[in-house]
C-alpha positions in Angstrom: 104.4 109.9 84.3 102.3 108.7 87.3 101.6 105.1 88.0 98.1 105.3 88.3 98.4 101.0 88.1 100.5 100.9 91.2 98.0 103.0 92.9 94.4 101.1 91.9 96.1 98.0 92.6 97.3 99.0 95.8 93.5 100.0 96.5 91.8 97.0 94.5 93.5 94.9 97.9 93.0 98.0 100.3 96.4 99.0 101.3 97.6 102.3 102.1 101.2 103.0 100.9 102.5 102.4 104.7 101.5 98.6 104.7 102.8 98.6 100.5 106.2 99.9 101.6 106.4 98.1 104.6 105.9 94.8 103.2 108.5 95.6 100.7 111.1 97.3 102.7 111.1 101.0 101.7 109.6 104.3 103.5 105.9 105.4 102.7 107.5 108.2 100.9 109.0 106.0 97.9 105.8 103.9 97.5 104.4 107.8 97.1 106.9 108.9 94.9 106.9 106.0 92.9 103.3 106.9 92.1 103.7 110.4 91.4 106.2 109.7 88.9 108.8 111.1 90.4 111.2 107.8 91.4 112.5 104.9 89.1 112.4 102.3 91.2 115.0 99.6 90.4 114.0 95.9 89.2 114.1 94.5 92.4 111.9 96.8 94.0 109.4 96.2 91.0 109.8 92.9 91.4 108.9 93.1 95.0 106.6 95.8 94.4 104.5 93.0 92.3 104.8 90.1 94.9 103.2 91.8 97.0 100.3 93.0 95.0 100.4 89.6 93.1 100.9 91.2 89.9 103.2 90.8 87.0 105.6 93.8 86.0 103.6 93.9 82.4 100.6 94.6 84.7 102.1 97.4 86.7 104.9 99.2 85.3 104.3 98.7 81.5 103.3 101.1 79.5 101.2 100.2 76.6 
């Protein structure tokens, strides 16, 4: 299932997937991946994932 979350908050603060992945220590190609659906990230990664996009995990990889 895509995380079409990831991806508007990741635009709401215009940044591209480079400067995403960057900031969390991963390649371009994960943060892509990760909102295609195809990569489970683990809990750290989400956790960083949401620092950096001052989020909570309920706001970005819950579904509900």
């Amino acid at each position: 299932m895509k995380n079409l979350k990831l991806k508007s908050a990741r635009a709401i603060l215009d940044m591209s997937q480079e400067q995403l992945a960057e900031a969390v220590g991963v390649t371009r190609q994960t943060i892509g991946m990760i909102e295609a659906g195809k990569f489970n990230p683990s809990l750290q990664l989400c956790v960083a994932i949401c620092k950096a996009l001052g989020k909570t995990l309920d706001e970005i990889f819950w579904e509900g």
